[in-house]
PQR file of N, CA, C, O and H, with PARSE charges and radii, in Angstrom:
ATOM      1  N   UNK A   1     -28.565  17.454   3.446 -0.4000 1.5000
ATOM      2  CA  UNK A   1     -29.208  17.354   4.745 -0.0000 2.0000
ATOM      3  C   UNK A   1     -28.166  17.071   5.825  0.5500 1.7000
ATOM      4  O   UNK A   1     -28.139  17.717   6.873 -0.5500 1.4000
ATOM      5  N   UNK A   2     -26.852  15.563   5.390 -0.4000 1.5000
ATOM      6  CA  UNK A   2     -25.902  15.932   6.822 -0.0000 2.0000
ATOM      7  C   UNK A   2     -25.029  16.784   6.700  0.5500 1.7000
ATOM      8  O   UNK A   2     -24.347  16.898   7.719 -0.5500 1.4000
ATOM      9  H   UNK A   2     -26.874  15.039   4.539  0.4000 1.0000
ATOM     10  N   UNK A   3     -24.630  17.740   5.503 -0.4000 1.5000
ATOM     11  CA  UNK A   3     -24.257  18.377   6.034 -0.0000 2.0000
ATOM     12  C   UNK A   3     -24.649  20.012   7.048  0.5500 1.7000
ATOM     13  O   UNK A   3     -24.084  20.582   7.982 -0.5500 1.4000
ATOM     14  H   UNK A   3     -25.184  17.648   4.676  0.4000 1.0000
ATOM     15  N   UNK A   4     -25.638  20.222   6.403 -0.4000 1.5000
ATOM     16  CA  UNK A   4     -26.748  20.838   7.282 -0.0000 2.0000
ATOM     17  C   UNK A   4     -26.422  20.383   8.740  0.5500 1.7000
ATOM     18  O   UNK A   4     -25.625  21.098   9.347 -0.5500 1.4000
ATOM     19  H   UNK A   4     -26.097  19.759   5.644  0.4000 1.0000
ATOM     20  N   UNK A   5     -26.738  19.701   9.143 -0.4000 1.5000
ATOM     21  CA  UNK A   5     -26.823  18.899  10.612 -0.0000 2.0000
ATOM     22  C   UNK A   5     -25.149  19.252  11.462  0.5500 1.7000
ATOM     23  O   UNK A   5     -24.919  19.446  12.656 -0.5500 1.4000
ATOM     24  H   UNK A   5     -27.386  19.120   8.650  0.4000 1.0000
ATOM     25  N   UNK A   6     -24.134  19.222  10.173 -0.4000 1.5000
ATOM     26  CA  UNK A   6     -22.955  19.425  10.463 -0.0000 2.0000
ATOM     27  C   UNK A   6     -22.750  20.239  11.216  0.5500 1.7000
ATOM     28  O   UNK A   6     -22.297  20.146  12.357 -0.5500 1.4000
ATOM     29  H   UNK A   6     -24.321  19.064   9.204  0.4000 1.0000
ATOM     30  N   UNK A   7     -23.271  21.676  10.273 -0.4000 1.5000
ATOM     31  CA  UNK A   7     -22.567  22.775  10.148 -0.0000 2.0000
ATOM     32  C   UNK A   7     -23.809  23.569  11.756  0.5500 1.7000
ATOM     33  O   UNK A   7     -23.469  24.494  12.494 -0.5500 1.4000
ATOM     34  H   UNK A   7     -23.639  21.751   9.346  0.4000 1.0000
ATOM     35  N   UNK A   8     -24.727  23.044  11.799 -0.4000 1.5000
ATOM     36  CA  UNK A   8     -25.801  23.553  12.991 -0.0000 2.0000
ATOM     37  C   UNK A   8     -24.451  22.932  14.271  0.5500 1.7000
ATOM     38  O   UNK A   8     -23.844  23.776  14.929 -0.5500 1.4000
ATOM     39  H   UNK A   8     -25.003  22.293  11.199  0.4000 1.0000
ATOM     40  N   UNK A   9     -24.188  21.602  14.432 -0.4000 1.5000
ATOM     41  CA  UNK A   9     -23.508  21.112  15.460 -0.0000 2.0000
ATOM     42  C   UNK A   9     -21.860  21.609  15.743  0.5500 1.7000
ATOM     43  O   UNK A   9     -21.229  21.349  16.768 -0.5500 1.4000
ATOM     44  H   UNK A   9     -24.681  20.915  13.897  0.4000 1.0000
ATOM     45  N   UNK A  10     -21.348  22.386  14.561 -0.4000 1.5000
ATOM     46  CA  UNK A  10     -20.096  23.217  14.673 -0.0000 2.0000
ATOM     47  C   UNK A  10     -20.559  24.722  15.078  0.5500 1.7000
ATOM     48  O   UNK A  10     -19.657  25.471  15.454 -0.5500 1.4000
ATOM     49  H   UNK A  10     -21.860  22.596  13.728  0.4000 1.0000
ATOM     50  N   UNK A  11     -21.826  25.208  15.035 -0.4000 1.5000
ATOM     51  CA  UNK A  11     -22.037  26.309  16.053 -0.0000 2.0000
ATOM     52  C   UNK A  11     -21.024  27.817  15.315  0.5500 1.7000
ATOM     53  O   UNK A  11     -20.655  28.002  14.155 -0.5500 1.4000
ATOM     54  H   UNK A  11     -22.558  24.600  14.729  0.4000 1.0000
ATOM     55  N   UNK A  12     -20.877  28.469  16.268 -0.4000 1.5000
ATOM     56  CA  UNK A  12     -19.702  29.875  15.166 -0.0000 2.0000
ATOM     57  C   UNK A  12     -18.674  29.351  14.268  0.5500 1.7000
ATOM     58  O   UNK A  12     -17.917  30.011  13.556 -0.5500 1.4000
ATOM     59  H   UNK A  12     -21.176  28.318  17.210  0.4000 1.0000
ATOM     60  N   UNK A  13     -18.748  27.997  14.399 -0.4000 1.5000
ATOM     61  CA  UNK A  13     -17.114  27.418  13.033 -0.0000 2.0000
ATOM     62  C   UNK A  13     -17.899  27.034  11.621  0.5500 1.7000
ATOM     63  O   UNK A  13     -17.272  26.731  10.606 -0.5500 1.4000
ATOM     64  H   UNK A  13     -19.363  27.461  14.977  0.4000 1.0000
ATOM     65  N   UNK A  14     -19.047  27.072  11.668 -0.4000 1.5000
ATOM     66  CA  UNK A  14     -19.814  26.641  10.616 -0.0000 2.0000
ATOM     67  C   UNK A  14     -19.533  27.026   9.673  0.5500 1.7000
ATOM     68  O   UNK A  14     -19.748  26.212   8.775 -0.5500 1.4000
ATOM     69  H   UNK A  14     -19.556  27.318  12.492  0.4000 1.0000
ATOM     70  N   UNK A  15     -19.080  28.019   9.322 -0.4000 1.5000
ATOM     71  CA  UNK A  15     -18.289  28.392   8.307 -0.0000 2.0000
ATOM     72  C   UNK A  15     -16.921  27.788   7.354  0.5500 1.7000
ATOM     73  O   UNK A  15     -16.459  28.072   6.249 -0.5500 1.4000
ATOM     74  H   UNK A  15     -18.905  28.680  10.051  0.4000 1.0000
ATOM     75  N   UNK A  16     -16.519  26.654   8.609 -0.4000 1.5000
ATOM     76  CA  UNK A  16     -15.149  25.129   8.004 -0.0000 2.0000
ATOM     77  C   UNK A  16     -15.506  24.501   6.903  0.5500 1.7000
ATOM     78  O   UNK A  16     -14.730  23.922   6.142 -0.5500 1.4000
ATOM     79  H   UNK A  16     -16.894  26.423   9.506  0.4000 1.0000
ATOM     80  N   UNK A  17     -17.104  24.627   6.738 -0.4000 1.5000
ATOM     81  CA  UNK A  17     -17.570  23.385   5.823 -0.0000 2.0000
ATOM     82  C   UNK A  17     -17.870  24.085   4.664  0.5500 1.7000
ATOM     83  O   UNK A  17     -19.053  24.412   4.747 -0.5500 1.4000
ATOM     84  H   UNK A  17     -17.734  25.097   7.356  0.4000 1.0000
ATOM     85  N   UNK A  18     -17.353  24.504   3.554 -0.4000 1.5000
ATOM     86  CA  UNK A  18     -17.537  25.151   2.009 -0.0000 2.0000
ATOM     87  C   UNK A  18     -18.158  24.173   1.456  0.5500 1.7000
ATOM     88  O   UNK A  18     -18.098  22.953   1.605 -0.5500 1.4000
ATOM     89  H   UNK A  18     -16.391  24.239   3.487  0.4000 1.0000
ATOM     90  N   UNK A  19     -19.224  25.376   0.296 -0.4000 1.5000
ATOM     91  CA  UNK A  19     -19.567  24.338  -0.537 -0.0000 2.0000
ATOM     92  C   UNK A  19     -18.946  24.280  -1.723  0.5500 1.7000
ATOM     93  O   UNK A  19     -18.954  25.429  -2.165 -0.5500 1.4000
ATOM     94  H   UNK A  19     -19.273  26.368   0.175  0.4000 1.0000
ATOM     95  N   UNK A  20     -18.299  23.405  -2.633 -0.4000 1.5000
ATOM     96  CA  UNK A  20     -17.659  23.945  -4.140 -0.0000 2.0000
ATOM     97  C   UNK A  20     -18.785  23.277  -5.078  0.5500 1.7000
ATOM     98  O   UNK A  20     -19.304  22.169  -4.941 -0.5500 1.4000
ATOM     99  H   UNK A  20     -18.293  22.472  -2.274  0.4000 1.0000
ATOM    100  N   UNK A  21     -18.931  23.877  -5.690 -0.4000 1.5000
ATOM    101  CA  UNK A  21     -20.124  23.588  -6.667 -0.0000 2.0000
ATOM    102  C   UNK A  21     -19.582  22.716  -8.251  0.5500 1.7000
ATOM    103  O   UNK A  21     -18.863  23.009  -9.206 -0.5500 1.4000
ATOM    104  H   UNK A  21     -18.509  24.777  -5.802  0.4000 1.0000
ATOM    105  N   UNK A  22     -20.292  21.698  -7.887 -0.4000 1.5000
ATOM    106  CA  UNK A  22     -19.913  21.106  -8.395 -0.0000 2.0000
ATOM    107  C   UNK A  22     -18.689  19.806  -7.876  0.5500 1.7000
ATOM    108  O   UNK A  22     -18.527  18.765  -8.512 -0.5500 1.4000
ATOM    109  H   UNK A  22     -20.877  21.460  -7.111  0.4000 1.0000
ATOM    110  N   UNK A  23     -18.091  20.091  -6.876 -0.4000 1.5000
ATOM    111  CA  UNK A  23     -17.397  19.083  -6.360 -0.0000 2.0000
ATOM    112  C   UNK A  23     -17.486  18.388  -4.952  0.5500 1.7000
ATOM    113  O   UNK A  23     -16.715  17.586  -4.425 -0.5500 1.4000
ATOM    114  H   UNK A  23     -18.223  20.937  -6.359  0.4000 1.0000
ATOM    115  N   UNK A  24     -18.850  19.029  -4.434 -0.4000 1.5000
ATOM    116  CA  UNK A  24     -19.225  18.107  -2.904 -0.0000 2.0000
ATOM    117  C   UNK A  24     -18.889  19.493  -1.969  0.5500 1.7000
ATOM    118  O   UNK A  24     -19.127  20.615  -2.416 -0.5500 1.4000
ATOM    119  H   UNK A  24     -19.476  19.680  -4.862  0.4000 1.0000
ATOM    120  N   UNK A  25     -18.308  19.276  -0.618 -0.4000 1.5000
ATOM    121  CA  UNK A  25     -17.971  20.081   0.321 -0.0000 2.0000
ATOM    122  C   UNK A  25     -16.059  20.433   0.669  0.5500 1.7000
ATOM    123  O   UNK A  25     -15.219  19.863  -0.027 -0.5500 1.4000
ATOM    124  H   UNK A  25     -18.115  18.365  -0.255  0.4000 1.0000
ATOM    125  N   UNK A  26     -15.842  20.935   1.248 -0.4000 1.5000
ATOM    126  CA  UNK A  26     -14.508  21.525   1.730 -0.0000 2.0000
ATOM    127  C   UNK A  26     -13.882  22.141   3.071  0.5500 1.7000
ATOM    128  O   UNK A  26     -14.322  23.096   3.712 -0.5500 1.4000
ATOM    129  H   UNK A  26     -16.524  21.398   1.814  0.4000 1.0000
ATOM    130  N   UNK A  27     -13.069  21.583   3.264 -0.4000 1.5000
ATOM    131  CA  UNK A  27     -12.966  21.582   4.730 -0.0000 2.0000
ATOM    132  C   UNK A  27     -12.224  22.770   4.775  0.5500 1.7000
ATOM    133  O   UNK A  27     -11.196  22.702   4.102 -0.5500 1.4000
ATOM    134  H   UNK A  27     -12.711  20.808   2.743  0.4000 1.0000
ATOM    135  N   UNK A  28     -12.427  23.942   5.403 -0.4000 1.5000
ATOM    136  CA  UNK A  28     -11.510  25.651   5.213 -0.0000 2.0000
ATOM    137  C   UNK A  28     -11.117  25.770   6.800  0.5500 1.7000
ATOM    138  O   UNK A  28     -11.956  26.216   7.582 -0.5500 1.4000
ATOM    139  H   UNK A  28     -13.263  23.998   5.949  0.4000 1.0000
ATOM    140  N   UNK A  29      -9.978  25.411   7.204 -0.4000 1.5000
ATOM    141  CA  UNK A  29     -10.045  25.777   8.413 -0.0000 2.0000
ATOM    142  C   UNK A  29      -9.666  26.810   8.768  0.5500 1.7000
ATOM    143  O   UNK A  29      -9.185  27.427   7.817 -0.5500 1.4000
ATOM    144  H   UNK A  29      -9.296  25.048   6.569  0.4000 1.0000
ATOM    145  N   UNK A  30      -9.615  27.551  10.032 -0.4000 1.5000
ATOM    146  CA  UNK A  30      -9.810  28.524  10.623 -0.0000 2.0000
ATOM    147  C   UNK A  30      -8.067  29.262  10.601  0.5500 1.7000
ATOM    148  O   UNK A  30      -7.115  28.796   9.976 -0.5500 1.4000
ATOM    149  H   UNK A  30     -10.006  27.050  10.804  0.4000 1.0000
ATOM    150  N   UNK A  31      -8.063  30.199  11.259 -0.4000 1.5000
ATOM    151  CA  UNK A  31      -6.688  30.314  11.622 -0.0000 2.0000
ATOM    152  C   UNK A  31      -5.914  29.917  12.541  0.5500 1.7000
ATOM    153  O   UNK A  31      -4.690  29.936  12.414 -0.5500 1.4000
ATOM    154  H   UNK A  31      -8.837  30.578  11.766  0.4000 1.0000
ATOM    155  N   UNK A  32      -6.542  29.489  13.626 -0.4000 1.5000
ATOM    156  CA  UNK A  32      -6.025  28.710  14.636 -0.0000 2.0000
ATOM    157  C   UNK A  32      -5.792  27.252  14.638  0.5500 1.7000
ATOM    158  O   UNK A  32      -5.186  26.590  15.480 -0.5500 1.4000
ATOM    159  H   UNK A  32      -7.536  29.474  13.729  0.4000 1.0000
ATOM    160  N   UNK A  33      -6.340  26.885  13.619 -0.4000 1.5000
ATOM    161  CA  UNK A  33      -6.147  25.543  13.384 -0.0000 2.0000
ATOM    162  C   UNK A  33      -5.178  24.765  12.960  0.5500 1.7000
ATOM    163  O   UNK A  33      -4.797  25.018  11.817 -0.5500 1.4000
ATOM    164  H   UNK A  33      -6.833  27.423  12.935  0.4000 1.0000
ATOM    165  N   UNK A  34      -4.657  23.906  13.503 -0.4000 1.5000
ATOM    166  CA  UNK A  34      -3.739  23.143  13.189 -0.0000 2.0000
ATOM    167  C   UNK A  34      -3.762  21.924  12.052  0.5500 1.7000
ATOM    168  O   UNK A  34      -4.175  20.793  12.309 -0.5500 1.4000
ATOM    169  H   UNK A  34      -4.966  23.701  14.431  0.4000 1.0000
ATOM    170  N   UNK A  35      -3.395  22.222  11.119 -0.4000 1.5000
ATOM    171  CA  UNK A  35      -3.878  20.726   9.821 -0.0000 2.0000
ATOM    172  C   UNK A  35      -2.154  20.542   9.314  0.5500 1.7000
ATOM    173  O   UNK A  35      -1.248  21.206   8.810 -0.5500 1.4000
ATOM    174  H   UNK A  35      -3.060  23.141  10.911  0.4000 1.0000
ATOM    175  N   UNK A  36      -2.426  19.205   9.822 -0.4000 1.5000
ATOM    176  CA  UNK A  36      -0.903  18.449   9.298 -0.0000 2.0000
ATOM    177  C   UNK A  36      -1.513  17.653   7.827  0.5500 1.7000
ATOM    178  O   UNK A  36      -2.555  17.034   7.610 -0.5500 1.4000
ATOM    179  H   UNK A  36      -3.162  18.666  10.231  0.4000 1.0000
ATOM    180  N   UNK A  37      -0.544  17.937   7.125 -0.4000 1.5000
ATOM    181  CA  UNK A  37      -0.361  17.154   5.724 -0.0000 2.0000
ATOM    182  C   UNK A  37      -0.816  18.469   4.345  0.5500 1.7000
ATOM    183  O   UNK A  37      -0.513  19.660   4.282 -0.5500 1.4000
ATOM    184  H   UNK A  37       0.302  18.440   7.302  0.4000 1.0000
ATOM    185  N   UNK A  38      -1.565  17.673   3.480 -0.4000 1.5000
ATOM    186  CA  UNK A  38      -2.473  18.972   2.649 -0.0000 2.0000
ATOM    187  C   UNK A  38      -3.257  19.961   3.246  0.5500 1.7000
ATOM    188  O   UNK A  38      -4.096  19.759   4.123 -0.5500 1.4000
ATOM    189  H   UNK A  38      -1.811  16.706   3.532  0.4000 1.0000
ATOM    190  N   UNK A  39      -2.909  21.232   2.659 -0.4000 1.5000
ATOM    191  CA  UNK A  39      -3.791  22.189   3.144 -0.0000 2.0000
ATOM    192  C   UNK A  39      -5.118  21.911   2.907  0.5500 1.7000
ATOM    193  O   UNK A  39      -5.819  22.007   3.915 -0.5500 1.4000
ATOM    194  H   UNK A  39      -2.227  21.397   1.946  0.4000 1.0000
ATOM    195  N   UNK A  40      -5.563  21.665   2.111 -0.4000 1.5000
ATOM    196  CA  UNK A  40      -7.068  21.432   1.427 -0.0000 2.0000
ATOM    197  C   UNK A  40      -7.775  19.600   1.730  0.5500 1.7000
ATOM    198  O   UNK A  40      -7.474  18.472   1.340 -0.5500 1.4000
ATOM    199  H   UNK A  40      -4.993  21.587   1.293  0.4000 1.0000
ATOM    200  N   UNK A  41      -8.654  20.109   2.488 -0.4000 1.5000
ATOM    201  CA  UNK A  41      -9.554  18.228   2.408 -0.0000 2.0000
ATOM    202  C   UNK A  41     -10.919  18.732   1.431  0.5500 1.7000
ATOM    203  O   UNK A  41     -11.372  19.841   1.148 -0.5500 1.4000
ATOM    204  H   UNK A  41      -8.898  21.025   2.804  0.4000 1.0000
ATOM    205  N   UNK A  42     -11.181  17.793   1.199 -0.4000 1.5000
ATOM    206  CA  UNK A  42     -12.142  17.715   0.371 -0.0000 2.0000
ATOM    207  C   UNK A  42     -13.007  16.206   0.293  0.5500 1.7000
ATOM    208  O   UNK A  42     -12.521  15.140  -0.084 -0.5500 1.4000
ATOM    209  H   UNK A  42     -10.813  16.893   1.430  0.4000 1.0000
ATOM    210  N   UNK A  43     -14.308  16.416   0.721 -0.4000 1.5000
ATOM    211  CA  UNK A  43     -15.356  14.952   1.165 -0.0000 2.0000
ATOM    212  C   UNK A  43     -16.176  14.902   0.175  0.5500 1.7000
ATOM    213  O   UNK A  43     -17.041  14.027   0.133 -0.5500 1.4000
ATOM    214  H   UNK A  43     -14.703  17.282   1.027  0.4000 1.0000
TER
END
């Protein structure tokens, strides 16, 4: 359900939030995006 709520309030990026089955959600960012440290988050 929050992530539902998430992915409605990220609008055309809604697509950042993966689901992996079996291991919760995943943060996929875009190409423009800037992510310092690990490529991969995971909540």
């Amino acid at each position: 359900v929050y992530v539902g709520r998430i992915r409605r309030k990220l609008g055309n990026a809604r697509h950042a939030v993966a689901t992996v089955r079996g291991g919760g959600y995943q943060f996929v960012p875009g190409p423009h995006a800037a992510v310092r440290g690990p490529a991969e988050y995971c909540i």
